[in-house]
C-alpha positions as CSV (number, residue, x, y, z in Angstrom):
1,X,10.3,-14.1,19.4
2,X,7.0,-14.4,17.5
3,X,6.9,-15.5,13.9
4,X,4.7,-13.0,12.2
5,X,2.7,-15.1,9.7
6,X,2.2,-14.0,6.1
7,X,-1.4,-14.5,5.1
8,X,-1.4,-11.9,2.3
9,X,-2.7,-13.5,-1.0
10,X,-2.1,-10.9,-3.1
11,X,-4.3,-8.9,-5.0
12,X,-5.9,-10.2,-8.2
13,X,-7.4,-7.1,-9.2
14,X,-10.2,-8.8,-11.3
15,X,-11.8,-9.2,-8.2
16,X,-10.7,-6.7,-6.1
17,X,-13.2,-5.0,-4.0
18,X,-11.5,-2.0,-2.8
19,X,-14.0,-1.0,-0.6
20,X,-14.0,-4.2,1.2
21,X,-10.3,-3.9,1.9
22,X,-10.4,-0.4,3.1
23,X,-13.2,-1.3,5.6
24,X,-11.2,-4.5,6.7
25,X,-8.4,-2.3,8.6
26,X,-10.4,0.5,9.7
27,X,-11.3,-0.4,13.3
28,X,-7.9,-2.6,13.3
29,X,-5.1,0.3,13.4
30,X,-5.3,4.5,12.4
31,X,-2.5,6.3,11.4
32,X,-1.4,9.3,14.0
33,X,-0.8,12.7,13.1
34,X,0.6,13.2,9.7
35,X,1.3,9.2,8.4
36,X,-1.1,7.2,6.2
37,X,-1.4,3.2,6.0
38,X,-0.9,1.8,2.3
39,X,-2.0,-1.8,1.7
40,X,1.3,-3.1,-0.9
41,X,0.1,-4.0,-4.0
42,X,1.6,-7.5,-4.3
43,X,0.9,-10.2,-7.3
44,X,-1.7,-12.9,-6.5
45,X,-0.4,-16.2,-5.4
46,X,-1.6,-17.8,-8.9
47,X,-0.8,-16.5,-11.5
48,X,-2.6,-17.9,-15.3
49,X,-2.9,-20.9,-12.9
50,X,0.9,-20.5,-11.8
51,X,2.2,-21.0,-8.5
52,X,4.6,-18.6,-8.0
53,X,7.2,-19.0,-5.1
54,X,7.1,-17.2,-1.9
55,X,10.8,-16.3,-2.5
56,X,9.2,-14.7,-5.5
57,X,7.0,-13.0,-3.7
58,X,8.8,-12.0,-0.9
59,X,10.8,-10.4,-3.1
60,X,8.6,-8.4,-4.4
61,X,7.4,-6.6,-1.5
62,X,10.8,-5.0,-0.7
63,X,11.0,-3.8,-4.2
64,X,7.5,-3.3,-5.2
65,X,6.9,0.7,-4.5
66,X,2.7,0.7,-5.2
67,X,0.2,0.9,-3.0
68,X,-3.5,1.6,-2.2
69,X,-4.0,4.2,0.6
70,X,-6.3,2.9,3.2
71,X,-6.0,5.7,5.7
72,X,-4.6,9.1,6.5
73,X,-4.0,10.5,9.5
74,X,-5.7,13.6,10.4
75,X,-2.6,15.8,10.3
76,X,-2.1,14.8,6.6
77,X,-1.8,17.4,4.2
78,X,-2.9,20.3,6.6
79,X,0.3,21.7,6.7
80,X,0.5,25.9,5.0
81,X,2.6,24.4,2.0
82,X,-0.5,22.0,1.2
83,X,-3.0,25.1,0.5
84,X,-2.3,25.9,-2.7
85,X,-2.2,21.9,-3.8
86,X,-4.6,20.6,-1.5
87,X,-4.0,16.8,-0.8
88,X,-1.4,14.7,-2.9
89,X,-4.1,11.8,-2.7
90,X,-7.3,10.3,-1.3
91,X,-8.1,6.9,0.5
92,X,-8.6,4.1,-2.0
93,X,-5.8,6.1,-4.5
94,X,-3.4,4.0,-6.0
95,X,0.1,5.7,-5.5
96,X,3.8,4.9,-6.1
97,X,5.9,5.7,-3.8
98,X,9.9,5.6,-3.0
99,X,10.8,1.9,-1.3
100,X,12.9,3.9,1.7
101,X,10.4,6.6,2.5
102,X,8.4,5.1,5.5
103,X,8.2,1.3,7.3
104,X,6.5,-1.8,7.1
105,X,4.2,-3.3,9.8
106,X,2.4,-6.5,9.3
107,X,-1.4,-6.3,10.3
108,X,-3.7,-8.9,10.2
109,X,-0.9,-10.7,8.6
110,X,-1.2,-8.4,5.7
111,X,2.1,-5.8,4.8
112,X,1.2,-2.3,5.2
113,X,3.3,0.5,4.4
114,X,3.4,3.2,6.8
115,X,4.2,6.1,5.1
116,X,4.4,10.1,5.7
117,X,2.6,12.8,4.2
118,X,5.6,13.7,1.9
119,X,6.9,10.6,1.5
120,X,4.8,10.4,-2.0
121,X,6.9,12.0,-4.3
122,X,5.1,10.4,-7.4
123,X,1.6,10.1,-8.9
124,X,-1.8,8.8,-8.4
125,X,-2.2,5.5,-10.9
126,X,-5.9,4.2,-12.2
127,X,-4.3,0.6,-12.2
128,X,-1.1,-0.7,-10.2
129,X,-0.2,-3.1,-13.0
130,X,0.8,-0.4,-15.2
131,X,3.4,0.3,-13.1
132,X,4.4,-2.7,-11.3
133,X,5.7,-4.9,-13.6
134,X,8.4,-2.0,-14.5
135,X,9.5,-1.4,-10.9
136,X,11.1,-5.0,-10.9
């Protein structure tokens, strides 16, 4: 069996360009019908010049429930019940989400959550760190 390496460095949100990381999967993988990819919002590797483990890490990502939405499928939120509300959220949203609602695939090395349309059951955020460090 293939190892599937883990060359996610985190995201250091001082120098984030979300734009950049959107356009990095696009061509890679699309969601089908009603699913959208969500890139995991994990800590950086370094941390105030701390190393921190890859247990650490690892950790996190099965417990860590925030995420920026890189794509939706084109059956998202165009169900009847969605009318009245419109989309729950757009790509490049940060959202928290429940840790059992969807799967994880690795692309490009990188965790991404695949996650359906209702499978967000909670709200947009302007900065994962608000919510992160309380999810631990």
């Amino acid at each position: 069996m293939r190892e599937i390496e883990d060359r996610d460095p985190g995201i250091d949100l001082d120098t984030f360009d979300k734009e950049a990381e959107i356009a990095k999967f696009k061509n890679v993988i699309k969601p089908v019908g009603w699913h959208m990819h969500v890139r995991l919002y994990t800590e950086p590797k370094i941390v105030k010049n701390v190393i921190l483990p890859d247990v650490v890490r690892d950790e996190g990502l099965y417990k860590n429930c925030v995420g920026l939405v890189l794509q939706l499928g084109k059956g998202c939120f165009e169900d009847e019940r969605y009318r009245k509300t419109g989309p729950w959220c757009e790509v490049g949203d940060w959202i928290v989400f429940p840790r059992h609602a969807g799967f994880r695939i690795f692309v490009l090395g990188i965790p991404i959550w695949v996650l359906p349309e209702d499978g967000l059951t909670s709200q947009v955020l302007s900065d994962p760190r608000d919510i992160s460090k309380y999810l631990y």
